[in-house]
C-alpha positions as CSV (number, residue, x, y, z in Angstrom):
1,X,0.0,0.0,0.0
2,X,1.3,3.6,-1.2
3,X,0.3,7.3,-0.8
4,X,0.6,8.3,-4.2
5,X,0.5,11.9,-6.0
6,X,0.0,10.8,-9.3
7,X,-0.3,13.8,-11.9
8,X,0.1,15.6,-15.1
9,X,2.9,18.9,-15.1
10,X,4.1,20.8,-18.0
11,X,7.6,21.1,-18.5
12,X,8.3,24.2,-16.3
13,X,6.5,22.6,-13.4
14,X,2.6,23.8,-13.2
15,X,-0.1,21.5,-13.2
16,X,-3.2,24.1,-14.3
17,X,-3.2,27.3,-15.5
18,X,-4.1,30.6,-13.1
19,X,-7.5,29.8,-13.3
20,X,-7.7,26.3,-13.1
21,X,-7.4,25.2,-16.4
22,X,-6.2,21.9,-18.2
23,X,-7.3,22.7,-21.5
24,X,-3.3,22.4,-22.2
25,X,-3.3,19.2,-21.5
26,X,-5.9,17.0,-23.2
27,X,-3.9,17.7,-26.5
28,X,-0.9,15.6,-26.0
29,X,-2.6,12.5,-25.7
30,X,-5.1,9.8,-25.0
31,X,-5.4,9.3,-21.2
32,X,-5.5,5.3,-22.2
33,X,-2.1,5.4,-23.6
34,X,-0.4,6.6,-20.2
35,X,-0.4,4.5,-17.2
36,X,-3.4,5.5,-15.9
37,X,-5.7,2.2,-16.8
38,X,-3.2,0.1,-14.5
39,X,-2.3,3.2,-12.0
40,X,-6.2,3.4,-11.2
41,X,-6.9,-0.3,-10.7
42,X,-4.7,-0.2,-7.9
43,X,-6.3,2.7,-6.0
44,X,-8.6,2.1,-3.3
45,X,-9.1,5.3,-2.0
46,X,-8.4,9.4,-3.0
47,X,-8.1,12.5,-1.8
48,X,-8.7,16.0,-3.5
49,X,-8.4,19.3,-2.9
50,X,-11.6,21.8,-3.1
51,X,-10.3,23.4,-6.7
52,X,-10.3,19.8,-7.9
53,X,-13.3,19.2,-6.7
54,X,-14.9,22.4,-8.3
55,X,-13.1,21.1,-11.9
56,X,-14.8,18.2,-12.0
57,X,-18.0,19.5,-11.1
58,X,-17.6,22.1,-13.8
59,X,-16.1,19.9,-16.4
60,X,-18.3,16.9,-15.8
61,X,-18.6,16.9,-19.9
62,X,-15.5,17.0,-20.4
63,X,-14.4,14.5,-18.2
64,X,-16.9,12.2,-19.5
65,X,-15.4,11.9,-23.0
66,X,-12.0,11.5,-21.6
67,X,-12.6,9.0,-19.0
68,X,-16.4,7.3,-19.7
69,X,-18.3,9.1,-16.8
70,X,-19.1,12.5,-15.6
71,X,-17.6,11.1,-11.9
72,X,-15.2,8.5,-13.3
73,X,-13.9,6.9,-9.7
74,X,-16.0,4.1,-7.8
75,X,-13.3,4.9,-4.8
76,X,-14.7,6.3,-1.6
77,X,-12.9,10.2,-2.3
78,X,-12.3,12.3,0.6
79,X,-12.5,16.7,-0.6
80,X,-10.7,18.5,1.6
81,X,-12.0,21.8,1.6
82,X,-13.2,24.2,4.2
83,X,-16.4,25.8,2.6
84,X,-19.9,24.3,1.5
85,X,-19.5,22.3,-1.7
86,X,-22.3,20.5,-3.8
87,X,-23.0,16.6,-4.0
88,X,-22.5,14.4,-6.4
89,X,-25.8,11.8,-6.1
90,X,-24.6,8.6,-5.7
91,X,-21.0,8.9,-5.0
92,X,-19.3,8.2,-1.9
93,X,-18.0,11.4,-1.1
94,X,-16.3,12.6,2.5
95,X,-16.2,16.1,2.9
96,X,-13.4,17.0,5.1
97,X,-10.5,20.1,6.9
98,X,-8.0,20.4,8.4
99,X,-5.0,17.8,9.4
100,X,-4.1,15.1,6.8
101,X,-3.5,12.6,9.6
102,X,-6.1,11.3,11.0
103,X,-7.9,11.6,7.2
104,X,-4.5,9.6,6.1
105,X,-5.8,6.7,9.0
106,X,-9.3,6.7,7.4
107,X,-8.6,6.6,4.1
108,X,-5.9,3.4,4.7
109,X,-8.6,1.7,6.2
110,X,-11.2,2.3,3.4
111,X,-8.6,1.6,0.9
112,X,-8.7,-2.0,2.3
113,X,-4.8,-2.3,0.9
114,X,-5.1,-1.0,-2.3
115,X,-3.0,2.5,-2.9
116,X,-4.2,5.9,-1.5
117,X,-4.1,8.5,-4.7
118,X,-4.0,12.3,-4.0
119,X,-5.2,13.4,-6.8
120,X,-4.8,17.1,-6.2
121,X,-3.4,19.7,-5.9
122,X,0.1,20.4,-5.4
123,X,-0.9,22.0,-1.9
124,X,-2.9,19.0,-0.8
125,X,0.4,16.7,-1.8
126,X,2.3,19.1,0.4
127,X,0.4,18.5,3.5
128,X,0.5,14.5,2.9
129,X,4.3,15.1,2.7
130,X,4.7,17.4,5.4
131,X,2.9,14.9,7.4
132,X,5.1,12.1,6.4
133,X,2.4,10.0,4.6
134,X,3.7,10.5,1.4
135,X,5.1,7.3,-0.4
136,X,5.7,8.4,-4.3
137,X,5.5,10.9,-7.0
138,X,4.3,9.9,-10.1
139,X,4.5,12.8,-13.0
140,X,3.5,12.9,-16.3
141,X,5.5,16.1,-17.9
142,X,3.9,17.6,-20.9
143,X,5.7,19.1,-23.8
144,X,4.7,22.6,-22.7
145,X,5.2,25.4,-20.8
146,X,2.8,27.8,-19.3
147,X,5.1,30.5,-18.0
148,X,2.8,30.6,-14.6
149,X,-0.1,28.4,-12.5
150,X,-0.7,26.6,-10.0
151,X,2.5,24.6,-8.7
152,X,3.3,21.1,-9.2
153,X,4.4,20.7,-5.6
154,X,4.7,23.9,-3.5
155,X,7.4,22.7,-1.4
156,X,11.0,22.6,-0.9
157,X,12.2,19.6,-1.2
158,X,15.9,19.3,-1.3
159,X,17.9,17.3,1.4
160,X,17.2,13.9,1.1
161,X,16.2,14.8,-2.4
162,X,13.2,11.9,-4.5
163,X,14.9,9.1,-5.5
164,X,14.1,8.5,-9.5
165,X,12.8,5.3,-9.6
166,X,12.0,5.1,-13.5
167,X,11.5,6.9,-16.6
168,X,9.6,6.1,-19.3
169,X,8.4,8.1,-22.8
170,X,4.6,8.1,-23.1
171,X,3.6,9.2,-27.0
172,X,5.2,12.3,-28.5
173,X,3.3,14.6,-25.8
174,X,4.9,12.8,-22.3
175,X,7.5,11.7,-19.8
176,X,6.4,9.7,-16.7
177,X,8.7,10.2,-14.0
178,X,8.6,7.9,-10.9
179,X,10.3,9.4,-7.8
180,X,10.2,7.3,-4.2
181,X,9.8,10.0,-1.4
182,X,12.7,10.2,1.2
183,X,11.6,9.5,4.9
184,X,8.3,8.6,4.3
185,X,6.1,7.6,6.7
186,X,3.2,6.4,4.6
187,X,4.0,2.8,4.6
188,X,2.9,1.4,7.9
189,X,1.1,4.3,9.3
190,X,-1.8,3.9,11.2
């Protein structure tokens, strides 16, 4: 079982634009040629961050022609957010704030073995890590740059620096880089 932050950046390190866009992304390829299929049957729980949360619910169309559904995860999905923010009928959704932690302990338990994703953002990702939960970065660099946005990971990160644990070239558009996090305490935590 692994904490994963498994994600899409382009090349100078942002993973949406200033206002929460993607639309730079869904150009360089089909989501079914990545390692996503495999990545996802593994998961058996995630975690979001409110602005995630509010693209999906805002781009329920386009997510259902690149992934099949309007809310493509059967996973139980904890939101971390501290306002008010509208259902999805039929999806096991937790709404939660504040510490990572005892979330962390919840979702492990849900997830019944299988990995924990955190899907986004780059803050969220930071608070798993600062917290020691944190097992693994898994990054799918695009072939562009968008000059500003919102961070890949909004932390330093420099002594003991991620250990590259692989490298592989997805398409024309992609490069997936692995990294094993330093220190981690995800592994084993309760």
């Amino acid at each position: 079982m692994k904490t994963q932050y498994y994600t899409a950046s382009s090349l100078d390190g942002f993973i949406a634009t200033e206002d929460d866009s993607l639309e730079w992304l869904f150009p360089l390829g089909d989501v079914n040629d990545t390692s996503y299929p495999s990545f996802i049957a593994d998961v058996g729980a995630l975690a979001m961050g409110s602005a995630t949360y509010a693209w999906m619910l805002r781009h329920a169309v386009t997510v259902q022609d690149q992934m099949g559904s309007a809310w493509p995860y059967t996973q139980p999905t904890w939101v971390f957010s501290s306002r008010a923010l509208p259902r999805v009928p039929g999806v096991d959704l937790r709404f939660v704030s504040g510490d990572v932690r005892p979330v962390h302990a919840a979702m492990r338990r849900a997830a019944s073995g299988k990995n924990i994703w955190i899907v986004g953002g780059g803050d969220l990702a930071g608070q798993f890590f600062d917290a020691g939960l944190l097992d693994e970065l898994i990054v799918q660099v695009g072939s562009v740059t968008l000059g500003q946005g919102k961070p890949l990971f909004p932390r330093r990160l420099t002594s003991p620096p991620l250990s590259l644990t692989s490298a592989q070239q997805i398409g024309s558009g992609f490069a997936e880089l692995r990294y094993a996090v330093p220190n981690s305490q995800g592994n084993g935590a309760a």
